[in-house]
C-alpha positions as CSV (number, residue, x, y, z in Angstrom):
1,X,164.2,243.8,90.7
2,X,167.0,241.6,91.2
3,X,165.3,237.9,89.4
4,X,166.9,236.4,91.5
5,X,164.3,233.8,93.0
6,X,163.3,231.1,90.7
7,X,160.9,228.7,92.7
8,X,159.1,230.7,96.0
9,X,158.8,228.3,98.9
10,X,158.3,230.7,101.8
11,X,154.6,229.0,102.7
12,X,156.5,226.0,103.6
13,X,159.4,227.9,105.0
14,X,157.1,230.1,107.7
15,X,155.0,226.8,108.3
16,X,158.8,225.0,109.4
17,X,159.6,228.2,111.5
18,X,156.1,228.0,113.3
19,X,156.9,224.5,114.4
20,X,160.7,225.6,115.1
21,X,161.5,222.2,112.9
22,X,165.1,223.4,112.1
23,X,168.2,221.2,112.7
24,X,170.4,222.8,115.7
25,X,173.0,224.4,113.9
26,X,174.9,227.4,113.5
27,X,172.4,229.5,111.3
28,X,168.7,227.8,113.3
29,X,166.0,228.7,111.8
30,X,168.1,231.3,109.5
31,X,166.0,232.2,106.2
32,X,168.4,230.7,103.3
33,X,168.0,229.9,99.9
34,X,169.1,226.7,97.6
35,X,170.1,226.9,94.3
36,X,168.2,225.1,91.8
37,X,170.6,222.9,91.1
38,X,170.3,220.6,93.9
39,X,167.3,218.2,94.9
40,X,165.4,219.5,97.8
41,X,162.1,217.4,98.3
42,X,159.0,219.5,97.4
43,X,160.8,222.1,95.5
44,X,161.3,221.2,91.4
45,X,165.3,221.5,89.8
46,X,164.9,222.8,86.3
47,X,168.8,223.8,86.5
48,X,168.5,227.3,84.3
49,X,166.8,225.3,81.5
50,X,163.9,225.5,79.6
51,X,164.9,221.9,78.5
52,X,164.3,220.6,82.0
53,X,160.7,219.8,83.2
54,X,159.6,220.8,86.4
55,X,159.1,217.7,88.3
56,X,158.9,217.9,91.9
57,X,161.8,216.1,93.7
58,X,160.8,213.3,96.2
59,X,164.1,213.4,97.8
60,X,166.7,215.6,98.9
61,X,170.6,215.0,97.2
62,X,173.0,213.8,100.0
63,X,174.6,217.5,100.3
64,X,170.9,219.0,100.9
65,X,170.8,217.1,103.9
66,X,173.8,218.4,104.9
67,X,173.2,222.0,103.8
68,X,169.8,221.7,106.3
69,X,172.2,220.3,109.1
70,X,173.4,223.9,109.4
71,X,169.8,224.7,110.5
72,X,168.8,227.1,107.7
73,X,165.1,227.6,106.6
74,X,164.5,227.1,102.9
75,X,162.8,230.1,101.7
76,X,162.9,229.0,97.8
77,X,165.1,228.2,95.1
78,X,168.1,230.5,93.5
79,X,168.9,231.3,89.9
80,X,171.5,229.8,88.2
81,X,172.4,229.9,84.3
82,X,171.6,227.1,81.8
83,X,173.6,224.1,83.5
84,X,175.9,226.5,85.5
85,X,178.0,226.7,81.9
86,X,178.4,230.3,81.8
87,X,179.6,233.2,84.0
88,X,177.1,235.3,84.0
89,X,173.5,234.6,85.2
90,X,171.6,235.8,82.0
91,X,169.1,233.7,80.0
92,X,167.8,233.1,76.6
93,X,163.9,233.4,77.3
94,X,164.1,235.7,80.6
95,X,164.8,238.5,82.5
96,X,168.7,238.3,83.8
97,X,169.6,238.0,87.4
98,X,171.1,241.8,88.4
99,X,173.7,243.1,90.7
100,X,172.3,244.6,93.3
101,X,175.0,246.9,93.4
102,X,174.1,248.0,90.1
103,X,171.4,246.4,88.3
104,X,172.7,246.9,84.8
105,X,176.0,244.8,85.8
106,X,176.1,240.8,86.0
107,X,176.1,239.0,89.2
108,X,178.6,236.4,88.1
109,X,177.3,233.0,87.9
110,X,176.8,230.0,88.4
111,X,175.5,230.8,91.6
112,X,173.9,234.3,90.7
113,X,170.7,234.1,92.3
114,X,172.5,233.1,95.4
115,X,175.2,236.1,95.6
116,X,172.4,239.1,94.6
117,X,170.4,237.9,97.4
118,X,173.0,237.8,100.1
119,X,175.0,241.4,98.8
120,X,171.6,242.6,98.7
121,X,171.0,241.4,102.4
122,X,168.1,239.9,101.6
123,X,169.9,236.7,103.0
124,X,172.4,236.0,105.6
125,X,173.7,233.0,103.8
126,X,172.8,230.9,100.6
127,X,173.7,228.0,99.0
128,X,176.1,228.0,96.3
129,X,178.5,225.5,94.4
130,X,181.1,225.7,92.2
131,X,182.6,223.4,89.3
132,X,184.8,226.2,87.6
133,X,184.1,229.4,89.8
134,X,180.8,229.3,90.4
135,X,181.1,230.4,94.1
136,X,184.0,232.2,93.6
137,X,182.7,234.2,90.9
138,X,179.7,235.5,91.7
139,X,181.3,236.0,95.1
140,X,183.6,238.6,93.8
141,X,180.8,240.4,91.2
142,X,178.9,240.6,94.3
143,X,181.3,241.9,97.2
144,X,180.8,238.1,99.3
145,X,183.0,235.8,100.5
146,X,182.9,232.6,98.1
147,X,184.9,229.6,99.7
148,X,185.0,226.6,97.7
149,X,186.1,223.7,100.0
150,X,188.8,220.9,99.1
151,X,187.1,218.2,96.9
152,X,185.2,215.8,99.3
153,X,185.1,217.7,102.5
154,X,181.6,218.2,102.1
155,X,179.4,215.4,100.6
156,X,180.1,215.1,96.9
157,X,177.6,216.0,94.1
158,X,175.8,213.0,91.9
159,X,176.9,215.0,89.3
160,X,180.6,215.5,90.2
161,X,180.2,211.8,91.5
162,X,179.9,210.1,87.9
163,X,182.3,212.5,85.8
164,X,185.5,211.6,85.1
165,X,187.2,214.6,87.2
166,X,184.9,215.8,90.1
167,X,185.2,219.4,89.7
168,X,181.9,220.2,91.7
169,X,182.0,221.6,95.1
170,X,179.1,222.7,97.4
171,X,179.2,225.7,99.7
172,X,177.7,229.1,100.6
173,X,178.1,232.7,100.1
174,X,178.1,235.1,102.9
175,X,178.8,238.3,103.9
176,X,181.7,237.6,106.5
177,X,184.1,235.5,107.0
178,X,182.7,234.1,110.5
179,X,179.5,232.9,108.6
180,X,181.6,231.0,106.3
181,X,183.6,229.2,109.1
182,X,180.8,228.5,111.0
183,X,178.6,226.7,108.1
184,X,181.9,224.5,107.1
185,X,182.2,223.5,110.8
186,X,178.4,222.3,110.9
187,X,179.2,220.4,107.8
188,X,181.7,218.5,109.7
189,X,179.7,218.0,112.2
190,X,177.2,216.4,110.0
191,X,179.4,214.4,107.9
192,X,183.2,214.4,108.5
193,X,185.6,214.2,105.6
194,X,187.5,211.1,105.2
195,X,190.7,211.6,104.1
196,X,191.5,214.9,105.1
197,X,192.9,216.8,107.9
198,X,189.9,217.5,110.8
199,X,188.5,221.2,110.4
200,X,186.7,222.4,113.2
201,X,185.2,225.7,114.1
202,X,187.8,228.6,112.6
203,X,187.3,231.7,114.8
204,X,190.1,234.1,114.2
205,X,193.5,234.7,112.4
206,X,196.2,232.5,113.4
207,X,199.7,233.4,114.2
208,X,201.7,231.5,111.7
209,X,203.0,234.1,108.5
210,X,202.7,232.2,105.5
211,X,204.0,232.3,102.4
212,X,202.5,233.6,99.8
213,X,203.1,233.5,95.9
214,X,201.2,235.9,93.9
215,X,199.9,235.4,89.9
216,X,200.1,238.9,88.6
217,X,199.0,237.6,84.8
218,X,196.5,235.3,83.7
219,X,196.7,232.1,82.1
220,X,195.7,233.7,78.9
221,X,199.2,236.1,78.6
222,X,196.7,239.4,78.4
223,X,197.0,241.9,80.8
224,X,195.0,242.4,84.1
225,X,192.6,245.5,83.4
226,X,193.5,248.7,85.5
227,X,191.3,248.7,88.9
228,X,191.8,244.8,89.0
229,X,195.4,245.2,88.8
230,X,195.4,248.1,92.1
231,X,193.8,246.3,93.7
232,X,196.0,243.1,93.7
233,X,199.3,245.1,93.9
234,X,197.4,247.3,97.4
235,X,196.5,243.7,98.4
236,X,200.7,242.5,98.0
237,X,201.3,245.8,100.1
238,X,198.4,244.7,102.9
239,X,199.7,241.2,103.3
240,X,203.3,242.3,103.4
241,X,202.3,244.7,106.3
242,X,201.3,242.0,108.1
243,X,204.1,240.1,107.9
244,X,203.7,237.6,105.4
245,X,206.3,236.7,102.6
246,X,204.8,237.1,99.1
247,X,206.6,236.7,96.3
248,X,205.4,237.0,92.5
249,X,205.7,233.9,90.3
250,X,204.5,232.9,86.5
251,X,201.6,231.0,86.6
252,X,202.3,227.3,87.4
253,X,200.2,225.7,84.8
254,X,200.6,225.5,81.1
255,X,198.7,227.5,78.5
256,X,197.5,224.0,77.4
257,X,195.5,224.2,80.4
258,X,193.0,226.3,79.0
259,X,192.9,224.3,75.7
260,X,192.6,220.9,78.2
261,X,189.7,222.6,80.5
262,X,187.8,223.6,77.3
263,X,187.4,220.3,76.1
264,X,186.5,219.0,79.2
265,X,183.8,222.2,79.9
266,X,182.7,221.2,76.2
267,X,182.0,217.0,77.2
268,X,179.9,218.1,80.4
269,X,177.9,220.3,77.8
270,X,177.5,217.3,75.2
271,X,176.6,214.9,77.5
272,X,173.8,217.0,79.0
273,X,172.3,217.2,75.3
274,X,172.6,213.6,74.3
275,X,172.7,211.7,78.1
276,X,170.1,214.8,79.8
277,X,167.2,212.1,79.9
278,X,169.0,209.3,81.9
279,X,171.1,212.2,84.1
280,X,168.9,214.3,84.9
281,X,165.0,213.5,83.9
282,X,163.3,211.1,81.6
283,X,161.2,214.2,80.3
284,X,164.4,216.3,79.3
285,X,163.7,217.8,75.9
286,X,167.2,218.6,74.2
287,X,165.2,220.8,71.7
288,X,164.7,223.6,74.3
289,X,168.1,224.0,75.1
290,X,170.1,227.3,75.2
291,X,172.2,228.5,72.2
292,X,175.2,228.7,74.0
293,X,175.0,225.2,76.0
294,X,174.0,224.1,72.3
295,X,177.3,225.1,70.8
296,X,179.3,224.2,73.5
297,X,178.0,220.4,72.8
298,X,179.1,221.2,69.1
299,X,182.5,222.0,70.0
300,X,183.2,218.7,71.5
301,X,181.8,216.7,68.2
302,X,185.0,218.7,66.8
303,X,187.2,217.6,68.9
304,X,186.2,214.9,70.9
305,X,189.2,212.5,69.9
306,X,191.0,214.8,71.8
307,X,189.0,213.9,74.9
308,X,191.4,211.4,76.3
309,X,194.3,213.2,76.0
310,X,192.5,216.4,77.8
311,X,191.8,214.1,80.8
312,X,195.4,213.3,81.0
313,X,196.7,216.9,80.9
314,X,193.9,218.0,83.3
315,X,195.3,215.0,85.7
316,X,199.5,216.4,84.6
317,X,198.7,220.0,85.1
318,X,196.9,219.3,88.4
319,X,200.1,217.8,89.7
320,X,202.1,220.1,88.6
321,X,200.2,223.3,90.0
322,X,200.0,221.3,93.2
323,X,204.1,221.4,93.5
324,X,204.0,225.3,94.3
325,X,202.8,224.4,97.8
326,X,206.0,222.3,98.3
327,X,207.7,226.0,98.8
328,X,204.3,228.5,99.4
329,X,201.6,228.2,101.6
330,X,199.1,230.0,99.6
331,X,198.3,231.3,96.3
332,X,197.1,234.7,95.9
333,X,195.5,236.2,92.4
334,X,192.5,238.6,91.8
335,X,189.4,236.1,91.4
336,X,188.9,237.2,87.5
337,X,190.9,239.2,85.0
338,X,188.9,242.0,84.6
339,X,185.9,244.1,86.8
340,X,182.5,242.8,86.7
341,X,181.2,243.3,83.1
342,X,178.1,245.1,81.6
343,X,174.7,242.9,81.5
344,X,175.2,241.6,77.8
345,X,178.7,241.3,77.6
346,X,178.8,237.5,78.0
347,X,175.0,236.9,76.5
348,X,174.0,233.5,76.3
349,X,171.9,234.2,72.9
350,X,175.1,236.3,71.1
351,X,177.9,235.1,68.9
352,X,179.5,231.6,70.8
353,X,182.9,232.2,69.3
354,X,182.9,235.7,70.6
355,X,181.4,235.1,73.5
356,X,183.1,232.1,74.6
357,X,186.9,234.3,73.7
358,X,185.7,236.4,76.5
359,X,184.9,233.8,78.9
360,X,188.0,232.4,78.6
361,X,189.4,235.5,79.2
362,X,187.5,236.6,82.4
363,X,187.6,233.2,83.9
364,X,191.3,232.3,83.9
365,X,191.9,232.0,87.1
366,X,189.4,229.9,89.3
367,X,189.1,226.4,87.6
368,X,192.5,224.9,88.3
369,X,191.0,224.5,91.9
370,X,188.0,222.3,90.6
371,X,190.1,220.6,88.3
372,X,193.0,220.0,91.4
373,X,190.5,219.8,94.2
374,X,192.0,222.3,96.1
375,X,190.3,224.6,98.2
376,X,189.8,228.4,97.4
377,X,188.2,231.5,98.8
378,X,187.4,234.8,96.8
379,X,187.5,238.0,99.2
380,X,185.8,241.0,99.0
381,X,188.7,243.5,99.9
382,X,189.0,246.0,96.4
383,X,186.1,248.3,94.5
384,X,186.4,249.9,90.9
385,X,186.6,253.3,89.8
386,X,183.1,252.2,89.1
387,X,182.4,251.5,92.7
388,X,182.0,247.5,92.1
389,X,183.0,245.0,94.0
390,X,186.8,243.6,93.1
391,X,187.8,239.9,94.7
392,X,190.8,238.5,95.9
393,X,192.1,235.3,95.2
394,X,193.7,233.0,97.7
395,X,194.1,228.8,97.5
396,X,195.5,226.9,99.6
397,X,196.6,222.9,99.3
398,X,194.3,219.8,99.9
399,X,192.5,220.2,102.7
400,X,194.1,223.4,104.4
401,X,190.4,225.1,104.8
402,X,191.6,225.9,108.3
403,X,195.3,228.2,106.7
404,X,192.6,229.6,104.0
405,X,190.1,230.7,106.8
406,X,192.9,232.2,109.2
407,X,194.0,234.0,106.6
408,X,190.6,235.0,105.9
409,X,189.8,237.0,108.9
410,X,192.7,238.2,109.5
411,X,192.6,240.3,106.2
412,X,188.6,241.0,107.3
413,X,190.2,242.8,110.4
414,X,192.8,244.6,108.6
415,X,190.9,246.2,106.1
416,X,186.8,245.2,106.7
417,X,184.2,244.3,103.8
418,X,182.4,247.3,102.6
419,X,178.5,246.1,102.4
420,X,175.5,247.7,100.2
421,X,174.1,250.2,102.7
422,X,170.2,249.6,103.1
């Protein structure tokens, strides 16, 4: 069993598909799934939390109505972890969410509940969003394409909305790269971005070779585990046999980065435990929350005079990771530092100093994205010795979803998604 399904909604879902009351999109009528992070009207958002009530939203969020544009049919609501704070989709006072490509591995996370369900194809599509890797993650845990669009091409978050940095984007996960292309097209469709060049429907490589600069370390200065660091070297090789130019380069942002991102990851966290009534429900009870989201909140009373000056280097670093597209056209990486870890390994309940070292050292790579705005894609193009799924990396500038997506299916041809066989 996979726990991946935290609010059933299928009565609804079948009475919808008996009237065929679907929106004409790409994916009509297409069982999907939101995650229960996002107000959809008739379904309660408890967001991973015991601390949440489960009050029945009355309204749908400005992205739902965009997400239902695409035509899906919500079956239900996803799992996510406490406040999408963690990456791993394990809980305090429940069952984790499981891989379904072996159940005693994570799923990733935030979007967990999301990624199982599609790389168990259970699901063509689901919803997912991402304010550090949430997408991306789970994507690459899972063996799914996780594209997390340029800040504001889709409709923004309430959430991402009244922080200081809007690191939130919505999306989906999927299991090929023509799904993903086809549900960012309805989105336009729906809503186009302001601001940012026009993407229409993406529907094959393009001809252009780009330039490519590859991040062979992380952030942190440790080493990329073994199969992780195959299978970015055998992705140099695959991109270089199709005639792009990739060249290796230090990573663009300072270590300070990580110090800057903490502190912010740490206000989020705080202000849910002392502002959770007024931002997310009058009935929020603070005393039910999670050890881990707990703690985080305690390491911003540490530091919290230092919360100015994180904003600032946030803002700095973003600028200055945005100059490498002044001579590449992408950014290539694996999607974490090291193969999708054990159930357990990043428990929410276990030691926060221990367990937050090895956050920090699995996610190094994704949240200069949120933090930039810039758009990002994981791939699933590598497996471990322990046959699990291994993701590629690739970001492009401000609004270049259409470059990303080229690129995309071009590498889908070359070397194919391998798929759970049912």
């Amino acid at each position: 069993q996979l726990n991946a399904i935290v609010v059933d909604d299928r009565e609804r879902a079948l009475a919808r598909a008996a009237a065929d009351d679907f929106a004409p999109g790409s994916f009509r009528g297409v069982p999907s799934i939101i995650k229960n992070n996002t107000l959809l009207a008739g379904l309660p958002t408890m967001h991973g939390s015991a601390a949440v009530p489960e009050v029945i939203a009355t309204v749908n969020e400005p992205f739902t109505d965009q997400l239902l544009s695409s035509g899906v049919n919500i079956v239900g609501a996803s799992t996510l972890p406490a406040f999408g704070l963690t990456a791993t989709t394990e809980f305090v006072d429940r069952d984790p969410t499981r891989n379904p490509w072996n159940t005693e591995y994570s799923c990733g996370a935030s979007s967990g509940g999301s990624a199982a369900l599609v790389a168990a194809g259970a699901l063509a599509i689901a919803h997912a969003n991402d304010g550090g890797g949430s997408i991306r993650i789970p994507a690459a845990c899972c063996g799914l394409v996780g594209f997390k669009p340029t800040r504001d091409r889709v409709v923004a978050s309430p959430e991402g909305e009244a922080a200081p940095i809007d690191i939130i984007s919505n999306g989906i996960v999927s299991r090929s790269v023509r799904d993903t292309a086809a549900f960012l097209a309805d989105t336009q469709k729906f809503a186009p971005a302001k601001g940012l060049p026009e993407l229409g429907l993406v529907e094959g490589p393009g001809k252009r070779r780009l330039r490519i600069a590859a991040l062979t370390q992380p952030l942190t200065g440790a080493l990329l585990d073994r199969d992780t660091n195959d299978a970015l070297f055998a992705n140099i090789e695959l991109l270089e046999s199709l005639g792009h130019r990739v060249e290796s380069i230090p990573v663009p942002v300072d270590r300070s980065y990580i110090r800057d991102f903490t502190e912010y990851w740490s206000l989020l966290a705080f202000s849910l435990e002392f502002m959770g009534k007024r931002l997310i429900d009058k009935g929020f009870d603070r005393s039910q929350l999670d050890q881990f989201t707990r703690s985080l909140s305690r390491n911003f009373c540490k530091t919290f005079w230092r919360a100015p000056f994180a904003l600032y280097g946030l803002k700095r670093q973003n600028a200055k990771f945005r100059e490498v597209y002044r001579s590449f056209d992408v950014v290539l990486s694996p999607t974490l530092a090291h193969t999708t870890p054990r159930i357990g390994y990043l428990d929410p309940a276990g030691d926060f100093e221990e367990i937050f070292e090895r956050l920090v050292r699995y996610v190094s790579f994704t949240p200069i994205n949120n933090t930039s705005g810039t758009p990002a894609v994981s791939l699933p193009l590598a497996q471990s010795s322990d046959d699990l799924p291994i993701g590629l990396h690739y970001c492009a500038d401000l609004g270049q979803e259409q470059s990303l997506l080229e690129l995309c299916f071009e590498l889908e041809a070359a070397q194919g998604f391998r798929k759970i066989q049912t």
